[in-house]
N, C-alpha and C positions, 0 to 999 in steps of 0.2 A: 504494500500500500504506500502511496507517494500520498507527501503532504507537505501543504505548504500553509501560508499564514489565512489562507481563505479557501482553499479548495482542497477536497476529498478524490484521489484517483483510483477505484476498486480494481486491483485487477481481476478478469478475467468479464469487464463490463463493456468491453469494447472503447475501454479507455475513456468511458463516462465520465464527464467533470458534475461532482456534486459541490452547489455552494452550499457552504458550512453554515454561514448565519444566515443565508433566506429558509435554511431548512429547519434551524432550531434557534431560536432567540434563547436568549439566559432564561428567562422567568420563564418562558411555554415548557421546555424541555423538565424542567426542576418540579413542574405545576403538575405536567402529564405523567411522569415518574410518581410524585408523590399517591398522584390520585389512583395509579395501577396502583401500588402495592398497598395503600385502603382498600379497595375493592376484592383484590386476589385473599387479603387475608379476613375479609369479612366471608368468603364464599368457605374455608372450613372443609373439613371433612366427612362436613352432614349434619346429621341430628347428635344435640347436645345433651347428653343428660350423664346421671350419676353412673357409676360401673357398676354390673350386678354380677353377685357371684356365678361361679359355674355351678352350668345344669345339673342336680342331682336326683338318682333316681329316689322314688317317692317308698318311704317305709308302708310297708303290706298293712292291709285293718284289720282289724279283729273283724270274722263274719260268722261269729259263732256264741254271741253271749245267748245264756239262758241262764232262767232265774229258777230256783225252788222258792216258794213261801210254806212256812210251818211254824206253829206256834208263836204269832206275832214276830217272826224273823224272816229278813229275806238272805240267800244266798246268790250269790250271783259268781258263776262261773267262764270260764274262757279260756282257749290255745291260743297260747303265744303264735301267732302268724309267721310262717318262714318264707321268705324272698327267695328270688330263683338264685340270685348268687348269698347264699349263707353269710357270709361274712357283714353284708352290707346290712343287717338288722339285727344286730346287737341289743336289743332291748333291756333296758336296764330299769323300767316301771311304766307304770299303765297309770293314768290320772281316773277316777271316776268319779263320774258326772249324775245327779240325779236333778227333775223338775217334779216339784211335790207342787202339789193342785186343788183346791178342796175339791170333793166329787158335782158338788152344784156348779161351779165356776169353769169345770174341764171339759163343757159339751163343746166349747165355743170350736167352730170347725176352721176358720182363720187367724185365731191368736197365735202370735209368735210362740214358741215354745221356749222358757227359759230357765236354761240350766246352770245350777253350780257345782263347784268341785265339792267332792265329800271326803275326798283319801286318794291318797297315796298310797298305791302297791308296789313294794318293789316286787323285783325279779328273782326269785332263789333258789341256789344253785340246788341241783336234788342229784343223788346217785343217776351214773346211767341207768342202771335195769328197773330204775325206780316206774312204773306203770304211768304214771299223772305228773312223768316230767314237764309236761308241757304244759297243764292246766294250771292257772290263777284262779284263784279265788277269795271273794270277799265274804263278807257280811254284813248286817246292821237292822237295827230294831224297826220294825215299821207299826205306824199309829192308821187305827181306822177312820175312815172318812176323806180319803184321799185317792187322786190318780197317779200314778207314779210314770215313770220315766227315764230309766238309765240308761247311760252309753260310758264309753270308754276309750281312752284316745293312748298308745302306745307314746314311748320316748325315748332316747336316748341319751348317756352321759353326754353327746357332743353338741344337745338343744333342737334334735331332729324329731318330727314329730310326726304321727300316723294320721290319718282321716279319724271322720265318726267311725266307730262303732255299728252295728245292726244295734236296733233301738229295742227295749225290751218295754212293752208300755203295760198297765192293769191298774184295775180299782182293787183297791181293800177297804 
């Protein structure tokens, strides 16, 4: 490239004379630069938002509660759910959930249903040849004149949590 104090000669331009200041004044040059690189760095890589973790697969649910009642007590029972890769459901406690209801008040067919936690189960460890390794089990006192309501939501030590429960619903 030849240059001199006013003109540009490219080669391979057929020896085109470009004039330097009809083509860029001080301010235009410094003006359109600036305003490229606001533009190029407003346009981004996309959509902006927070980082979300990685995909995890989702802990198995209990689809197996059933209750016994006797004796003004209820039991409620459950297997631990196993995942197709073993390892990834480590279950370390079940949270149970009951929605107590007077029986006048439980016909309503669109009320929210609403539950609270009642216990903590942990998970304990039993022999292998033990028969009902796998079965949890709770208890607790039930009052007449009520609908009841429980489920059960799996966890993990690492904050991993299962779906509901299959719902166990009855009057006493």
């Amino acid at each position: 490239m030849n240059r001199d104090s006013k003109r540009v000669i490219l080669p391979g331009t057929n020896e085109q004379i470009i004039d330097v200041k009809s083509r860029c004044r001080k301010g235009h040059c410094l003006t359109v630069s600036v305003l490229m690189m606001v533009f190029l760095s407003l346009l981004g890589c996309g959509k902006k938002a927070p980082p979300r973790p990685p995909d995890q697969i989702p802990l198995p649910v209990v689809k197996d509660l059933k209750v016994t009642i006797g004796r003004d007590m209820l039991w409620l029972t459950w297997t631990i759910p196993v995942a197709e890769d073993e390892k990834d459901s480590n279950f370390t406690g079940f949270s149970v959930y009951r929605s107590k209801t007077a029986i006048p008040e439980s016909d309503c067919k669109n009320c929210p249903i609403q539950f609270a936690m009642v216990d903590q189960v942990p998970v304990e460890v039993k022999p292998f040849n033990d028969p009902y390794r796998s079965t949890i089990s709770f208890e607790e006192p039930l009052e007449k004149g009520f609908r009841y309501i429980y489920k059960v939501i799996g966890h993990t030590d690492g904050g991993r949590v299962s779906g509901d429960s299959n719902y166990v619903d009855f009057k006493y």
